[in-house]
C-alpha positions in Angstrom: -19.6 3.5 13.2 -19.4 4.4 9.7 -16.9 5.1 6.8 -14.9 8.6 6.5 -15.9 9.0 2.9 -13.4 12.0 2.6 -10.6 9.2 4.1 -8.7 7.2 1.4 -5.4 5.1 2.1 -3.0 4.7 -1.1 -0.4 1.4 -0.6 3.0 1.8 -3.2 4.9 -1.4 -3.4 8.8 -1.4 -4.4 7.8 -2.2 -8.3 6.5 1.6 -8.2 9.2 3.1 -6.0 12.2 1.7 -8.0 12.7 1.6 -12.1 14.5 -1.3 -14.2 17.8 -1.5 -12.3 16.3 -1.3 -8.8 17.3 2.0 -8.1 14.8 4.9 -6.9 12.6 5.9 -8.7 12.5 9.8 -8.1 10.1 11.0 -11.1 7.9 8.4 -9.8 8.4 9.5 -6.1 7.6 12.9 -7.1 4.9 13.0 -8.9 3.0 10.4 -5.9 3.8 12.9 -3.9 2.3 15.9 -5.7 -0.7 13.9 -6.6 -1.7 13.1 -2.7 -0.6 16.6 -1.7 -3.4 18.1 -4.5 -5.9 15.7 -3.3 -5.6 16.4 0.2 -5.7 20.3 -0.9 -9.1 18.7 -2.7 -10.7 18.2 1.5 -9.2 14.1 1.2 -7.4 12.7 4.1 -4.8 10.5 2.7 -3.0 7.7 4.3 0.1 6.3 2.4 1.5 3.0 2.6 4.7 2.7 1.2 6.9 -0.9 0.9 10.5 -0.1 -0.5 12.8 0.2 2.3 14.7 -3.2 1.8 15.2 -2.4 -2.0 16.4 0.9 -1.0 18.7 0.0 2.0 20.3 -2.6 -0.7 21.2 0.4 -3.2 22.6 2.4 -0.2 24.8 -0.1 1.1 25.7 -1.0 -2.4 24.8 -4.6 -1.9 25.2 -6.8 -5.4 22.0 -8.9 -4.2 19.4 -9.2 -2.6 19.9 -10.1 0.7 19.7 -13.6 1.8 19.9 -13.9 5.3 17.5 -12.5 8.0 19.8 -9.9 9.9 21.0 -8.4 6.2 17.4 -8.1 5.6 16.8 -6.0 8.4 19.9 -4.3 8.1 19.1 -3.2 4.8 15.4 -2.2 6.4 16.5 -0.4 9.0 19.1 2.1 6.5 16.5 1.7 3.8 13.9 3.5 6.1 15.6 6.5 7.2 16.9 7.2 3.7 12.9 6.4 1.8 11.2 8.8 4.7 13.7 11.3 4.0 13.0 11.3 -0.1 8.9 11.3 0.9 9.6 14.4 3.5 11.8 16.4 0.5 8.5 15.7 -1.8 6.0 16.0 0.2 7.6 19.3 1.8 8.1 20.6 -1.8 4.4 20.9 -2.2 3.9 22.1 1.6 3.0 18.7 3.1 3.9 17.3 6.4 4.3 14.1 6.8 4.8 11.2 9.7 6.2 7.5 9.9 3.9 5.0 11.3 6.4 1.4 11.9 4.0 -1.3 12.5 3.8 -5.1 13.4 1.8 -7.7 14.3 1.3 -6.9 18.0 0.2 -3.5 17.0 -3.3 -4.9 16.1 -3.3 -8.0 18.2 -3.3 -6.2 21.1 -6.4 -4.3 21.8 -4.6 -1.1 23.7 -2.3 -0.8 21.2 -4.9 -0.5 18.4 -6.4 1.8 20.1 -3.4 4.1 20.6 -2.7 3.1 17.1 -6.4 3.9 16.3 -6.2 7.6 17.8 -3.0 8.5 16.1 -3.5 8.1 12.7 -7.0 10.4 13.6 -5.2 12.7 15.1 -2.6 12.9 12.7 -5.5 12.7 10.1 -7.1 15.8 11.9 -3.9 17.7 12.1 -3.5 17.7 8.2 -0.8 15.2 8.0 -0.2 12.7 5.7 1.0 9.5 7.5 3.2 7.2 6.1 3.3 3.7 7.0 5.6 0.3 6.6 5.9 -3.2 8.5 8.8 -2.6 11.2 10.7 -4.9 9.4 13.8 -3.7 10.9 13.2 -6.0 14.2 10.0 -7.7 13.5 11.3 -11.0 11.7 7.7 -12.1 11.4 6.4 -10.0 9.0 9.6 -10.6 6.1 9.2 -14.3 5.7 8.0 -15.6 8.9 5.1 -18.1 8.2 3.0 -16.4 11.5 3.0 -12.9 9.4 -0.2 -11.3 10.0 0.5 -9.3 7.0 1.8 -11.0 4.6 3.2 -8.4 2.4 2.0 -4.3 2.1 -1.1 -5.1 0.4 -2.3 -6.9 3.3 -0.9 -4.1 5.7 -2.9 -1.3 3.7 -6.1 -2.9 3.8 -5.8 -3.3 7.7 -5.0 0.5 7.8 -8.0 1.1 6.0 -10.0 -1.0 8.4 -8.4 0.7 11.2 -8.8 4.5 10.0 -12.3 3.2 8.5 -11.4 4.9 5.2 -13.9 4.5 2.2 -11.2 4.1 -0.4 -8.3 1.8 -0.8 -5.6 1.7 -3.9 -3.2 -0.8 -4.6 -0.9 0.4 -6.7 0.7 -2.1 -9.0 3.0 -2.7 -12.0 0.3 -3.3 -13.9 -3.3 -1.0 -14.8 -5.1 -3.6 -12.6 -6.8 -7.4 -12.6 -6.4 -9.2 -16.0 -7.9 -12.3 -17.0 -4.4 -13.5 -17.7 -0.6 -12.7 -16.6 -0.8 -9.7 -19.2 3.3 -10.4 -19.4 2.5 -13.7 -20.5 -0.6 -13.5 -22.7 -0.6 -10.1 -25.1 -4.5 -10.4 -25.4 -5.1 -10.4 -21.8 -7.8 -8.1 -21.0 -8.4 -6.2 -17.8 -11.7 -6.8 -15.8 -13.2 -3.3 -14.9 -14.8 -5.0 -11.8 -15.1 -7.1 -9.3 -18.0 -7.5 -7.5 -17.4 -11.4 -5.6 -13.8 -12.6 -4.7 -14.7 -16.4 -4.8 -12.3 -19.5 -6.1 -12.3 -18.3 -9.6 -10.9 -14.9 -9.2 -8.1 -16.7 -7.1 -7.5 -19.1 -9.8 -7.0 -16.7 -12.4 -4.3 -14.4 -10.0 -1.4 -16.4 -10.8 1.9 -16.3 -8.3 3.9 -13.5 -7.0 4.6 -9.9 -8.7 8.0 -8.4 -9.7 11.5 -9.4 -8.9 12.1 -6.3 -6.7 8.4 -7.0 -5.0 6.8 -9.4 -2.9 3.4 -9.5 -3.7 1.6 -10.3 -6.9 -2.3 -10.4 -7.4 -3.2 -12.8 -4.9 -2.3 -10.8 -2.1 -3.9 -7.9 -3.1 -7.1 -10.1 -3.7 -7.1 -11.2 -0.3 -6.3 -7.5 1.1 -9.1 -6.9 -1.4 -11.2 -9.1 0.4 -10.7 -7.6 4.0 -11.6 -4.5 2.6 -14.7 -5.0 0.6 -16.2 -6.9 3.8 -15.5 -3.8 5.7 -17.4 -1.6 2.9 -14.4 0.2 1.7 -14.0 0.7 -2.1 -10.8 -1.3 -3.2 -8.9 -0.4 -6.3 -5.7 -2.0 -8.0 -4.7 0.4 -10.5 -0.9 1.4 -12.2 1.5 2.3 -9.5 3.6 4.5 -12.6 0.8 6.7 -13.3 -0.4 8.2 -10.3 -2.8 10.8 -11.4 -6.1 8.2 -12.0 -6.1 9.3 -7.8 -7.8 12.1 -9.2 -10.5 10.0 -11.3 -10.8 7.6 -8.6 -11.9 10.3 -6.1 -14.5 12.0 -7.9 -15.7 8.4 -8.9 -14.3 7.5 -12.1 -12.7 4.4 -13.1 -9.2 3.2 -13.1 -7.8 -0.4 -13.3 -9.9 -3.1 -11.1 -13.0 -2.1 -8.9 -13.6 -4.0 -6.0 -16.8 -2.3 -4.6 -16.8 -2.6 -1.0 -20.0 -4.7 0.5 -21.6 -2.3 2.9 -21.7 0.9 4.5 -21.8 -0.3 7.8 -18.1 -1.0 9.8 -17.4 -3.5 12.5 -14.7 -4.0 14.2 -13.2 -7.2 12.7 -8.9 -7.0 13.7 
């Protein structure tokens, strides 16, 4: 089986959904959301993963913190959900969109008639024109918020399974940055992005540094190794600026934007 090359999957991490004071981020929201809806207008079927729903279940139960302890997490999950899905169905049904929630956790991919249901929904959500929108079930998986047996380990991981499982030629990782620096570009001014990619060995590793933003979990090393189960697969990876959402239109008609991890091969096998 091959690639969809018309198929690309878009992950936004809480850095991109939230502004300096860890409150939403509705310009931002927007804007994604018109950007995906033109592109699917375009003949694209888009797949979004979207983090974001502990960071906004914290601002709706007016918690001073971050949450600490495992139930407030998934407390904060669980009200953080309903209330992100229902700011992506008011923007996405602004520009005529429909969209769907896709909660997922380890077991979903594990377990091989699972993946397969799993498998023919997001086609046949695909095929219907929807745009599916997808998070870790963090709400009552424990696992997948600090568990050491996650199978995801954050939402960068997650969205390059998702493009493994709807075989989709593209990947983006947004970030908080334009993409893959040769150093912490918050730490050294004359940092200077790498256009590409082309081998993810001990080197690249070395020069991805630890995690990402206070209000986000991952930094560049997870979305090097989601980068990595991506590329093997023969989709396109790209880690690009999260706040500036229109390079999805260079992307698809093959321009450049942040970090390109070309992906390896054509050819798909089935690797989860």
């Amino acid at each position: 089986m091959g690639l969809y090359n018309n198929r690309i999957v878009v992950k936004v991490g809480t850095s991109t959904l939230t502004n300096d004071a860890g409150k939403s981020d509705l310009r931002t929201t927007d804007r994604l959301a018109c950007v995906l809806s033109d592109i699917q207008n375009m003949g694209y079927e888009v797949v979004l993963v979207s983090s974001g729903a502990i960071a906004v279940g914290r601002n709706k139960l007016n918690m001073t913190a971050k949450p600490d302890s495992m139930r407030m997490k998934q407390a904060a999950a669980a009200v953080g959900q309903c209330s992100l899905m229902y700011l992506y169905d008011k923007f996405f049904g602004d520009y005529d969109k429909t969209v769907a929630q896709i909660l997922l956790n380890a077991d979903d991919i594990e377990e091989e008639e699972k993946k397969e249901n799993l498998i023919n929904t997001f086609n046949a959500l695909l095929e219907m024109g929807v745009i599916p929108i997808v998070n870790e079930n963090d709400s009552v998986s424990y696992k997948e918020i600090e568990s050491e047996d996650r199978l995801f380990g954050d939402n960068d991981m997650l969205s390059a399974v998702v493009a493994v499982l709807c075989r989709a030629k593209h990947l983006v990782i947004f970030s908080d940055i334009d993409g893959f620096y040769d150093h912490d570009p918050r730490l050294y001014p004359n940092a200077q992005l790498i256009d590409q990619i082309d081998t993810i060995d001990d080197s690249v590793y070395a020069l991805a540094g630890g995690a990402g933003s206070r209000r986000g979990t991952g930094g560049m090393r997870t979305k090097l190794q989601a980068a990595s189960l991506a590329t093997s697969q023969g989709t396109n990876t790209i880690v690009t600026n999260g706040k500036r959402p229109e390079v999805l239109y260079d992307i698809v008609k093959g321009g450049r934007a942040g970090t390109l991890f070309p992906g390896k091969s054509d050819s798909f096998s089935n690797i989860l």
